[in-house]
Backbone as CSV, one residue per row, in Angstrom:
resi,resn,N_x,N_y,N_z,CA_x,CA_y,CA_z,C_x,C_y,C_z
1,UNK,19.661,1.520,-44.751,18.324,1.742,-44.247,17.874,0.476,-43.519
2,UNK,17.171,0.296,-42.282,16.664,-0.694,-41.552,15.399,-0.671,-42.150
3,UNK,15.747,-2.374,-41.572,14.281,-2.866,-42.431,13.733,-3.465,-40.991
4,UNK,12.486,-3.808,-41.257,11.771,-4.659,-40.124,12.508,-6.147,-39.531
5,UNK,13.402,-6.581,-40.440,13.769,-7.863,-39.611,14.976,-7.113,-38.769
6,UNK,15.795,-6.004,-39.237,17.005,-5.441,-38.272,15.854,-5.003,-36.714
7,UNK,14.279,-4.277,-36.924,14.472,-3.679,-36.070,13.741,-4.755,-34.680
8,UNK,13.384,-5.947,-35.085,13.090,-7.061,-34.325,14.500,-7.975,-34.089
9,UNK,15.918,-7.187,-34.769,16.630,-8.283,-34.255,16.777,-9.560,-34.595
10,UNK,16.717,-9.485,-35.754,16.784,-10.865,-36.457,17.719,-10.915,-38.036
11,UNK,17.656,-11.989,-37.901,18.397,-11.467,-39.487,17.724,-11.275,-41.002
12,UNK,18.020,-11.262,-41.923,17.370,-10.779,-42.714,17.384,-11.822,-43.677
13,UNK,16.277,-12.623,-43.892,15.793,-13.795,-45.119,16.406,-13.415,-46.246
14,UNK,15.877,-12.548,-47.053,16.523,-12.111,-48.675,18.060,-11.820,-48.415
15,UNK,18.879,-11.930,-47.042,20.414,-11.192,-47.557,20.770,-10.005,-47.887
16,UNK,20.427,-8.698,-47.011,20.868,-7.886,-47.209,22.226,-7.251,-47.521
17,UNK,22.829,-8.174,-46.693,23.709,-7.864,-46.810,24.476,-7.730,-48.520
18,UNK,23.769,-8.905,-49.367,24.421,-9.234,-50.522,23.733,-7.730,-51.526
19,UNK,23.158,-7.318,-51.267,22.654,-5.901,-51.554,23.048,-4.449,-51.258
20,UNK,23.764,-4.619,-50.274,24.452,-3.164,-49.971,26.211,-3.534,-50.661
21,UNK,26.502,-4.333,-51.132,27.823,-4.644,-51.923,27.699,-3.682,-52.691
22,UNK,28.825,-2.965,-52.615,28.985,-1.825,-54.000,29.450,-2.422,-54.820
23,UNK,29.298,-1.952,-56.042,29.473,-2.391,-57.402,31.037,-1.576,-57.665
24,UNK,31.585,-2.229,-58.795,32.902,-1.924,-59.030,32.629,-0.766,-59.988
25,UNK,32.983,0.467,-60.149,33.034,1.745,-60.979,33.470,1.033,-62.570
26,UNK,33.870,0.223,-62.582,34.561,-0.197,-64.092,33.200,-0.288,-64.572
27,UNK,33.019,0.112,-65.949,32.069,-0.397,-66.744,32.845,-1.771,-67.516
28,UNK,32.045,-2.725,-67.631,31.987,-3.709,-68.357,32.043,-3.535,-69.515
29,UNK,32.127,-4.360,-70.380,32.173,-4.531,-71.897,30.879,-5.730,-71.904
30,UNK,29.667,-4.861,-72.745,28.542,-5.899,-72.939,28.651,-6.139,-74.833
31,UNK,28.333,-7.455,-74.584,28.320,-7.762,-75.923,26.911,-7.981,-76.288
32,UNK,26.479,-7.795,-77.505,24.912,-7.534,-77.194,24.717,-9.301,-78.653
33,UNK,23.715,-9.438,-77.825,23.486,-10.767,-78.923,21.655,-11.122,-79.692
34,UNK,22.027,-10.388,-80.508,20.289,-10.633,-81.343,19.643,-12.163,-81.390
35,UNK,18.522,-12.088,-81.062,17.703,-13.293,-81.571,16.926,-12.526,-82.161
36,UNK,15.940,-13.417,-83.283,15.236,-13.211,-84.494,14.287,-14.172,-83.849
37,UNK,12.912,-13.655,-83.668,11.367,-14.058,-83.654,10.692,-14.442,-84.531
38,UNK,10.000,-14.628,-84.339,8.555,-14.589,-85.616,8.174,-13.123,-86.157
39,UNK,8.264,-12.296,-84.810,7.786,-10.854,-85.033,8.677,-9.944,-85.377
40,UNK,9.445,-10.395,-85.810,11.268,-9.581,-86.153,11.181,-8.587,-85.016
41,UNK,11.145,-8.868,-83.487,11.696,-8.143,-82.746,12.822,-8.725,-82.015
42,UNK,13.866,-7.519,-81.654,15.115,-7.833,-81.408,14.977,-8.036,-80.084
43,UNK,15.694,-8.546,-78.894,15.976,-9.277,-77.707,17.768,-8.860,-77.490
44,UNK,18.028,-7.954,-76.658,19.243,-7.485,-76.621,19.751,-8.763,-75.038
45,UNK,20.552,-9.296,-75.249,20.917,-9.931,-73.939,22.250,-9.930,-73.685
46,UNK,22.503,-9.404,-72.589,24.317,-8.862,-72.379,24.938,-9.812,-71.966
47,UNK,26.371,-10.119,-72.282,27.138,-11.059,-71.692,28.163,-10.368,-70.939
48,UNK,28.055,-11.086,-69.713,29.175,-10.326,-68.922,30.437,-11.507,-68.790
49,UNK,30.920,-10.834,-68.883,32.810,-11.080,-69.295,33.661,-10.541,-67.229
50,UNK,33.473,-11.833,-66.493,34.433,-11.563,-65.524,35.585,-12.512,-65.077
51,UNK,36.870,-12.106,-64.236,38.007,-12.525,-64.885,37.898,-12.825,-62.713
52,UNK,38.716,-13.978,-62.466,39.475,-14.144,-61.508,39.986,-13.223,-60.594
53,UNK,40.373,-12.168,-61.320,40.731,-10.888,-60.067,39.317,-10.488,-59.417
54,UNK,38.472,-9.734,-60.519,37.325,-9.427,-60.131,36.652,-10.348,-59.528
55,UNK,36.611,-11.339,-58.753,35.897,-12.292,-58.163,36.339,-12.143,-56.806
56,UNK,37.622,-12.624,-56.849,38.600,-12.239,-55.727,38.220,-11.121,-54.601
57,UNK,38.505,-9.641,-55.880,38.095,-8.652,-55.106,36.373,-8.048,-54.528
58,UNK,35.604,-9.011,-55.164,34.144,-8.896,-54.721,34.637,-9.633,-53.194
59,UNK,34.912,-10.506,-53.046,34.987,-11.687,-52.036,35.526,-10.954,-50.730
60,UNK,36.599,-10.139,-51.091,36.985,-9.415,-50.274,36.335,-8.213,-49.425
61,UNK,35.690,-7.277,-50.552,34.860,-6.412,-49.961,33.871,-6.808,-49.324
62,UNK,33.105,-8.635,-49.805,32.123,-8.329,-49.239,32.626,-8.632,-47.450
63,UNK,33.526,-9.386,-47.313,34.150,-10.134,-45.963,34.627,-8.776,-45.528
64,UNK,34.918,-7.227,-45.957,35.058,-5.981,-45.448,33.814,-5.281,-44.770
65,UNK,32.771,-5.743,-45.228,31.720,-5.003,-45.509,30.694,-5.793,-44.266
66,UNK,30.753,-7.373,-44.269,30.655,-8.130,-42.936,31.092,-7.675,-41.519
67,UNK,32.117,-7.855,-42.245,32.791,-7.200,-40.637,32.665,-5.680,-40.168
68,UNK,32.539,-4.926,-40.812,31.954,-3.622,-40.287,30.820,-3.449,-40.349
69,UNK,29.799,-4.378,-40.674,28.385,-4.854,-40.038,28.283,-5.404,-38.444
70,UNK,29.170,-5.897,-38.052,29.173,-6.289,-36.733,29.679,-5.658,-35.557
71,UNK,29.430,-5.538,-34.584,28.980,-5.026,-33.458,29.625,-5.626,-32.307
72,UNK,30.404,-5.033,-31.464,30.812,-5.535,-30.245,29.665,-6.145,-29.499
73,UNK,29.969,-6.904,-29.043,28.793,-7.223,-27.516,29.591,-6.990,-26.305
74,UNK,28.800,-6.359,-25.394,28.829,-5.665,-24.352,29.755,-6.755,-23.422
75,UNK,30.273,-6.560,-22.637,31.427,-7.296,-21.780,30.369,-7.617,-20.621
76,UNK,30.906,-9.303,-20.734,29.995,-10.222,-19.309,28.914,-10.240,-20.269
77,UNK,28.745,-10.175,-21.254,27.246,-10.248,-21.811,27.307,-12.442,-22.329
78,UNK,26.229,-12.943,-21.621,26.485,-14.595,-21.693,24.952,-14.655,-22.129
79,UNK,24.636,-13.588,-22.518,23.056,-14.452,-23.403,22.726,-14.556,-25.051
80,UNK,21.979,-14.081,-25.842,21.952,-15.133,-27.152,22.820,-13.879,-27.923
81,UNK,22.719,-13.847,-29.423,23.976,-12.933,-30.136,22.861,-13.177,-31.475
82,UNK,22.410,-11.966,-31.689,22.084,-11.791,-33.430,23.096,-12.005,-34.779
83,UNK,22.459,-12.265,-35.957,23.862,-12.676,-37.067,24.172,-11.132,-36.530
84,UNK,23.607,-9.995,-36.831,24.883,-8.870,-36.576,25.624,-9.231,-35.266
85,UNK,25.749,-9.574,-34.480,26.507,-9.717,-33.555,26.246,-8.698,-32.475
86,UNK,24.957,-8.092,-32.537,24.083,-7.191,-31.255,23.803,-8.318,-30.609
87,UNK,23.889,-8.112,-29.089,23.086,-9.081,-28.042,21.696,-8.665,-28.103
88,UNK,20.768,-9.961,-28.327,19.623,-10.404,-28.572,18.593,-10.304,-26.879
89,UNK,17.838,-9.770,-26.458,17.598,-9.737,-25.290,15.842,-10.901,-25.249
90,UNK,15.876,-11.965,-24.703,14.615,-12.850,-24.783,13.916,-12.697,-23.739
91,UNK,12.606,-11.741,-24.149,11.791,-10.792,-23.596,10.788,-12.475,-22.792
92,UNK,10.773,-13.480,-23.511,9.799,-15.082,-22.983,10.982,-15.775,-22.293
93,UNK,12.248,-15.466,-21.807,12.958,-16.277,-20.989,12.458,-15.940,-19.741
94,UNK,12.246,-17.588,-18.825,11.361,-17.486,-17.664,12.474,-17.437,-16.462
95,UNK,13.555,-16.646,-16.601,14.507,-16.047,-15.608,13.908,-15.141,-14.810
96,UNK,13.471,-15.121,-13.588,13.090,-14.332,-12.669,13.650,-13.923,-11.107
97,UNK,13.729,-13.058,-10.806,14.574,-13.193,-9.543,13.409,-13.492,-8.955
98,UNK,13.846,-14.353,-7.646,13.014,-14.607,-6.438,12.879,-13.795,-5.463
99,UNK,11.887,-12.898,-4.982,11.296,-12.200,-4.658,11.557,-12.910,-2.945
100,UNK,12.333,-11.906,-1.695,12.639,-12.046,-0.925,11.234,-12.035,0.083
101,UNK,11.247,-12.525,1.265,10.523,-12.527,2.080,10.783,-11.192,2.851
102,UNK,9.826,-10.420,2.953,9.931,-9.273,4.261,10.209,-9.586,5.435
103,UNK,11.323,-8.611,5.548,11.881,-8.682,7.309,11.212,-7.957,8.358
104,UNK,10.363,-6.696,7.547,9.950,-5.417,7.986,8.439,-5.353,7.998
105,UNK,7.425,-4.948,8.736,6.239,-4.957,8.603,5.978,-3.373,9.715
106,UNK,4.870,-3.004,9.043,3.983,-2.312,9.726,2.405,-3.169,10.920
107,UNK,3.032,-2.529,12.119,1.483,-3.011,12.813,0.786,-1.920,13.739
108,UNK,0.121,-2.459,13.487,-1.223,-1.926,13.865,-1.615,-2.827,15.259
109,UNK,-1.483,-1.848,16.817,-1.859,-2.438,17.956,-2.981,-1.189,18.343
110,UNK,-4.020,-1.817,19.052,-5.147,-1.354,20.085,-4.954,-2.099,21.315
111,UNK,-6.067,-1.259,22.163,-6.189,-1.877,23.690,-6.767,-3.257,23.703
112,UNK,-6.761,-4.155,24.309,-7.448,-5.662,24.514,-8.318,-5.389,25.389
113,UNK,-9.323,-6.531,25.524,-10.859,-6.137,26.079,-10.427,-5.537,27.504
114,UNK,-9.544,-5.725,28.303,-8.886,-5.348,29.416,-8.406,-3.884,29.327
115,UNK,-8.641,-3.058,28.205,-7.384,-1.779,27.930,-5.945,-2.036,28.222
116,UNK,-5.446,-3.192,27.786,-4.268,-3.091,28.204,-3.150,-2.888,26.561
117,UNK,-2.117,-2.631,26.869,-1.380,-2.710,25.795,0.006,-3.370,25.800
118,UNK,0.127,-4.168,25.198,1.293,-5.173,25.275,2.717,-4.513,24.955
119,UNK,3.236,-3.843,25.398,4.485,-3.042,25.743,5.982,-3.934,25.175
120,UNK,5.656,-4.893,25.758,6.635,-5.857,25.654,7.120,-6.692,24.092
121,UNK,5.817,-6.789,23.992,6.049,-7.495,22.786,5.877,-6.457,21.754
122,UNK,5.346,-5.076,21.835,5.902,-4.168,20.820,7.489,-3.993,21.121
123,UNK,7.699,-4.173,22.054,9.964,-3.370,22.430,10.339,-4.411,21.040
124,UNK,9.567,-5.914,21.224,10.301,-7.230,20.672,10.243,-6.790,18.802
125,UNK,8.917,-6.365,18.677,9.091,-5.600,16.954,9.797,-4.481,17.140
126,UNK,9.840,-3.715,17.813,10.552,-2.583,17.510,11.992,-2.767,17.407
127,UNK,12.671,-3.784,17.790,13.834,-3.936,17.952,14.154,-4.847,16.416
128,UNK,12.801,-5.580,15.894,13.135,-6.415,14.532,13.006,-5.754,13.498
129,UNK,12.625,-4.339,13.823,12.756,-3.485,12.720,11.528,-3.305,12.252
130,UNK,10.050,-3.256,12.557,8.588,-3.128,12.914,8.432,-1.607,13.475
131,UNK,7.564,-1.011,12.631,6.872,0.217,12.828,5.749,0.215,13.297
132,UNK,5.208,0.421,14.656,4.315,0.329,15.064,3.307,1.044,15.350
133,UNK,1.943,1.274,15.029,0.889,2.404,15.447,-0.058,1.403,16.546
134,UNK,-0.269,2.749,17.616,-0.647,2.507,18.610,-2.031,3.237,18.745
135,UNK,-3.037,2.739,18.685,-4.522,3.364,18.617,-5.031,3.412,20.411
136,UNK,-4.883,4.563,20.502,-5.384,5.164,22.165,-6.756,5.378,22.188
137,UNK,-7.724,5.461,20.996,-9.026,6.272,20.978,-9.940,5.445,21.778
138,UNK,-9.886,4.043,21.669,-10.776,3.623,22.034,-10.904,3.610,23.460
139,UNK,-9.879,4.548,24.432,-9.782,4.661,25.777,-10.391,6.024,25.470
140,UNK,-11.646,6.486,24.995,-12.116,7.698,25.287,-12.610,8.006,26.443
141,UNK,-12.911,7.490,27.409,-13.440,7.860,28.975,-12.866,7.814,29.996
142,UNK,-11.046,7.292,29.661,-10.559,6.860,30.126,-9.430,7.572,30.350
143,UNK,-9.084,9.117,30.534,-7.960,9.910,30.323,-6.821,9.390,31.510
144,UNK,-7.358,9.382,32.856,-6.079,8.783,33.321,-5.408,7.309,32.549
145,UNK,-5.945,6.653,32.439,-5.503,5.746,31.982,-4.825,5.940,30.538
146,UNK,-5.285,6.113,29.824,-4.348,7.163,28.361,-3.160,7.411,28.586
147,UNK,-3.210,8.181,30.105,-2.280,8.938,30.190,-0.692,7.326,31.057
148,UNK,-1.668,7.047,31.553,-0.646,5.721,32.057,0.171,4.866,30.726
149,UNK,-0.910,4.339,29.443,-0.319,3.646,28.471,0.585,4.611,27.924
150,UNK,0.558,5.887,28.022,1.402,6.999,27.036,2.565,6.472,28.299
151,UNK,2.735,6.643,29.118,4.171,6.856,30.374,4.662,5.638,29.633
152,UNK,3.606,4.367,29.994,4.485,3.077,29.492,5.396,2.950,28.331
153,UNK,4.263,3.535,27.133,5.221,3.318,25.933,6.145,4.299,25.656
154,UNK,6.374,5.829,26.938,7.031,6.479,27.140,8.574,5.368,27.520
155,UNK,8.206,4.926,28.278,9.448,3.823,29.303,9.835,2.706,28.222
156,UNK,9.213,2.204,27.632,9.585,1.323,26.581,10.298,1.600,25.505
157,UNK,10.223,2.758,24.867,10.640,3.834,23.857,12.158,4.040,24.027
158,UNK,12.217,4.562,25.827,13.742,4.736,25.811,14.428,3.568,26.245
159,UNK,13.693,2.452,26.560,14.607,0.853,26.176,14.873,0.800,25.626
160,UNK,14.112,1.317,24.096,14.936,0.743,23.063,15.282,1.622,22.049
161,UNK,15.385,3.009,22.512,16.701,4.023,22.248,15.580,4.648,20.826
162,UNK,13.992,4.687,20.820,13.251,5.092,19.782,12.414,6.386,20.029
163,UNK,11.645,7.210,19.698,11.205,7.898,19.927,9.658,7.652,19.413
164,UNK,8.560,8.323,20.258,7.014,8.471,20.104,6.990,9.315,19.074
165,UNK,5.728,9.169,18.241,5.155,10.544,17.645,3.936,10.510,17.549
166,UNK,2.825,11.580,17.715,1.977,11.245,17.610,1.667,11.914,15.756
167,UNK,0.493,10.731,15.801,-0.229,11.113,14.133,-1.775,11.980,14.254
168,UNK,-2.501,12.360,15.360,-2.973,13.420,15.042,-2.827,14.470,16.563
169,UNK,-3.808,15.495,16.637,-3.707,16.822,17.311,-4.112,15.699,18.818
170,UNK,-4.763,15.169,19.167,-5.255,14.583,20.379,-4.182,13.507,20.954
171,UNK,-3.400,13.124,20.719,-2.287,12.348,20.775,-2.758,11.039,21.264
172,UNK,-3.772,10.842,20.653,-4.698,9.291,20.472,-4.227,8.153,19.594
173,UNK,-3.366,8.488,18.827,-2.842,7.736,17.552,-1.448,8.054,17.726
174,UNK,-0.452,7.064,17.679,0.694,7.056,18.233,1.739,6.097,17.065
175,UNK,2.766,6.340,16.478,3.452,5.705,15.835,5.040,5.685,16.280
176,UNK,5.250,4.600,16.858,7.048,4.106,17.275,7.443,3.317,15.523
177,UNK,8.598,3.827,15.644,9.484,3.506,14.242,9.876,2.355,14.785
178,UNK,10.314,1.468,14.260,11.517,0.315,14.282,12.754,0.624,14.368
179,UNK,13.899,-0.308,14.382,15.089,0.219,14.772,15.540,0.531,12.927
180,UNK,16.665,1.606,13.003,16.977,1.493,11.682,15.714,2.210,10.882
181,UNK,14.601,2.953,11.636,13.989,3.593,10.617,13.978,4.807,10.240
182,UNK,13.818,5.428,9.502,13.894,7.233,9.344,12.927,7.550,9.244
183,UNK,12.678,8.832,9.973,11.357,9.362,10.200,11.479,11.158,9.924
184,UNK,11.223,11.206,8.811,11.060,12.980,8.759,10.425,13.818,9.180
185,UNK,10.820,14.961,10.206,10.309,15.229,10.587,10.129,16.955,10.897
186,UNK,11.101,17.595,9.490,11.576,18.952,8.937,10.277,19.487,8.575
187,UNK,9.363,18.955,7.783,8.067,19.551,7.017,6.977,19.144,8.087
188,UNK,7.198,18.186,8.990,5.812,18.055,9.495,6.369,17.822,11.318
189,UNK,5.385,18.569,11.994,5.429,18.516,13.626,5.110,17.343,14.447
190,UNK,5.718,16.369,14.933,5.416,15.244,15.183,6.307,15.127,16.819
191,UNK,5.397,14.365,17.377,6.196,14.187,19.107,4.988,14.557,19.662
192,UNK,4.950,13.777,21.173,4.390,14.081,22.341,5.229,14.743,23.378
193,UNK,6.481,15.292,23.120,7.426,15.533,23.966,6.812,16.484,24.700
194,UNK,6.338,17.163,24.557,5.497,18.282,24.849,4.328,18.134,26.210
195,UNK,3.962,16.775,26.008,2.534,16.396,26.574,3.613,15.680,28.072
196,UNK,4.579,14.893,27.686,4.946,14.107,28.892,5.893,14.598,29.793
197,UNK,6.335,15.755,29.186,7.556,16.658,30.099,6.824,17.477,30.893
């Protein structure tokens, strides 16, 4: 039966182990020895009578009984080892992996006070692996022109071998993937292909 120090992984203060030793089936020979009180009550106290073999063979079982207490540890395993011989896992060891720098970002481009849109230097993320959304709305009065930044990032798109989609019904909101990105597009209708052909 587990006790609270097995289930924290530790070993056990009192020695359990010296407690699950089975006892030898032989009954002993007790010799019983009276003392006499004041109160003439008797005091039975047994003497046990053990011989060299029987010592032997305790010694043995219990070094049987050890060893099928113990536990492989897991292969490549180089951290601490409980007396059972379970690997000990130290939940306060300040081992941490170092947390990589992102290669990949999402951006977010609009028009500049000019309406213009920097074409160029989106090809330059799109090619570093940068997902880019392209906000058209704020050219609301401005449909030819809409329609010019859509051609551009039409022409830029197939520089760099990516495809447009738009994110809503007005094709005002525009998202180019990065290179290397996946874009699903089985459950949901996405593209301007429609608008520029």
């Amino acid at each position: 039966m587990a006790n609270l120090w097995q289930f924290f992984g530790l070993p056990d203060p009192e020695g359990s182990i010296q407690t699950s030793v089975k006892k030898p089936k032989k009954k002993k020979k007790q010799k019983a020895v009276s003392t006499n009180s004041v109160s003439e009550q008797h005091l039975l106290i047994p003497k046990e009578t053990s011989t060299v073999d029987e010592l032997s063979s305790n010694l043995n079982n219990q070094s049987r009984i050890e060893k099928g207490n113990l536990k492989m540890t897991p292969p490549g395993w180089t951290g601490p080892v409980t007396s059972d011989g379970e690997p000990f896992h130290d939940l306060a060891a300040g081992i941490r992996s170092r947390r990589s720098f992102p290669t990949r970002a999402l951006r977010y481009v609009s028009p500049d006070k000019m309406s213009r849109i920097p074409t160029r230097d989106i090809g330059k993320r799109i090619n570093q692996g940068d997902t880019v959304i392209v906000d058209l709305r704020p050219l609301v009065h401005m449909d030819s022109h809409q329609a010019a930044c859509r051609r551009e990032l039409k022409h830029m798109s197939e520089e760099n071998n990516v495809e447009i989609f738009s994110l809503d019904q007005e094709d005002k909101l525009l998202m180019i993937p990065g290179c290397d990105v996946i874009v699903e597009t089985s459950h949901n209708d996405l593209g301007i292909t429609a608008l520029l052909h």
